[in-house]
C-alpha positions as CSV (number, residue, x, y, z in Angstrom):
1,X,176.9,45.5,106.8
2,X,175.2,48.5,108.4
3,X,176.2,52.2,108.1
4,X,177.7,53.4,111.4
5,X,177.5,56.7,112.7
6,X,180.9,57.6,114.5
7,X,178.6,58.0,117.4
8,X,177.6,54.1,117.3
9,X,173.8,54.1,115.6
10,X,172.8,53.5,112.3
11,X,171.1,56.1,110.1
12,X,167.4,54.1,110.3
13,X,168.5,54.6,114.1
14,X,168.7,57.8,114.2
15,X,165.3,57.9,111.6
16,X,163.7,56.5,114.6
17,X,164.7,58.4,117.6
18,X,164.3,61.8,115.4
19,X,160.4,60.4,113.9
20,X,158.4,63.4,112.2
21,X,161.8,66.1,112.6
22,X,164.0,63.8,109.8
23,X,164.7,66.0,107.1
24,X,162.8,65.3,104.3
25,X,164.1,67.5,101.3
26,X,161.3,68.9,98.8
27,X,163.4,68.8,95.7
28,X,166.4,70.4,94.6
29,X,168.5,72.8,97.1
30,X,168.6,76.6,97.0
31,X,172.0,76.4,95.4
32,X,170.8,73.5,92.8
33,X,167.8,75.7,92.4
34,X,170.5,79.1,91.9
35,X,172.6,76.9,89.1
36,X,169.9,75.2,86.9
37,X,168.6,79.4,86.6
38,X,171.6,80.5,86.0
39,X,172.5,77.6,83.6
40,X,168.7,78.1,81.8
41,X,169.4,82.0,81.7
42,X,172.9,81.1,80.2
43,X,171.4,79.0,77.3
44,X,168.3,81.3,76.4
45,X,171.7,84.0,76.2
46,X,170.1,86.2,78.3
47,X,173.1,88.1,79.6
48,X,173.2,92.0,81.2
49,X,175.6,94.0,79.1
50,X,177.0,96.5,80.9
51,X,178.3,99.7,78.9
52,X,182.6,99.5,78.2
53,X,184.9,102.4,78.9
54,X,185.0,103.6,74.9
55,X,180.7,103.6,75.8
56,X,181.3,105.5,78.0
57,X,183.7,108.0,77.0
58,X,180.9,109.1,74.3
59,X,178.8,110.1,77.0
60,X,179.1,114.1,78.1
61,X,180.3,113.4,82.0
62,X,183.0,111.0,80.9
63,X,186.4,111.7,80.1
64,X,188.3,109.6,77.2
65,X,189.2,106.6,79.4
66,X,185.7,106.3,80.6
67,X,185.7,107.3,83.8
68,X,183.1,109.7,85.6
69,X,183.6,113.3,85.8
70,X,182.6,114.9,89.2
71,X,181.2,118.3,89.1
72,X,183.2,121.4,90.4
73,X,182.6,121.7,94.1
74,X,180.8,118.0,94.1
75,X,183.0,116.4,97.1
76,X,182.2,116.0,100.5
77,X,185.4,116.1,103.1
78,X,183.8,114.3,106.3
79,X,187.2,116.0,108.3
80,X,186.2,119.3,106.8
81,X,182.2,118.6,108.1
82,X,183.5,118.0,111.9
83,X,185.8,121.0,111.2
84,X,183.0,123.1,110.8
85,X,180.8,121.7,113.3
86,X,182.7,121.4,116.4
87,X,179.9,121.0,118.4
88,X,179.0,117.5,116.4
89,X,179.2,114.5,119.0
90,X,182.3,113.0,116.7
91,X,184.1,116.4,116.7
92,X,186.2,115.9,119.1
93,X,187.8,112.3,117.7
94,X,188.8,114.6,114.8
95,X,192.0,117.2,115.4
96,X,190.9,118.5,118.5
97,X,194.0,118.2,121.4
98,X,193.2,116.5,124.5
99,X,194.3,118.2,127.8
């Protein structure tokens, strides 16, 4: 019993008619390769630990629940940029009236 393609030959068929272009694979995958890392990082416990809200909130630019305090005057309004530079090539997609 022989292996057919839906497209009629068989895989030493299609061997054949590709020659020296068959793919030949050197070894494990690029995602077999990504696992076995990730499982080898996993068992050496290597793991990134990231710093947790209450970490965090020890920190001077933090506020109790951890989250970042942004200096007075720190924000940048993209509207407010076109606003003040009307002659900007995007200006005029911004508030400006169409006649």
């Amino acid at each position: 019993m022989t292996d057919k393609h839906p497209n009629g030959y068989t895989k030493e068929m299609i061997k054949e008619i590709l020659g020296t272009s068959w793919p030949d694979p050197p070894g494990e995958s690029g995602n077999e390769a990504r696992k076995r890392k990730g499982r080898e990082m996993r068992a050496r416990g290597e793991k990134t630990l990231y710093p947790t809200a209450e970490d965090r909130a020890k920190l001077p630019n933090f506020d109790k629940n951890g989250k970042y305090i942004y200096p007075e005057g720190s924000g940048f309004s993209y509207v407010q940029y076109l606003k003040d530079h009307p002659d900007s090539t995007e200006a005029g997609t911004y508030g400006s009236k169409v006649s």
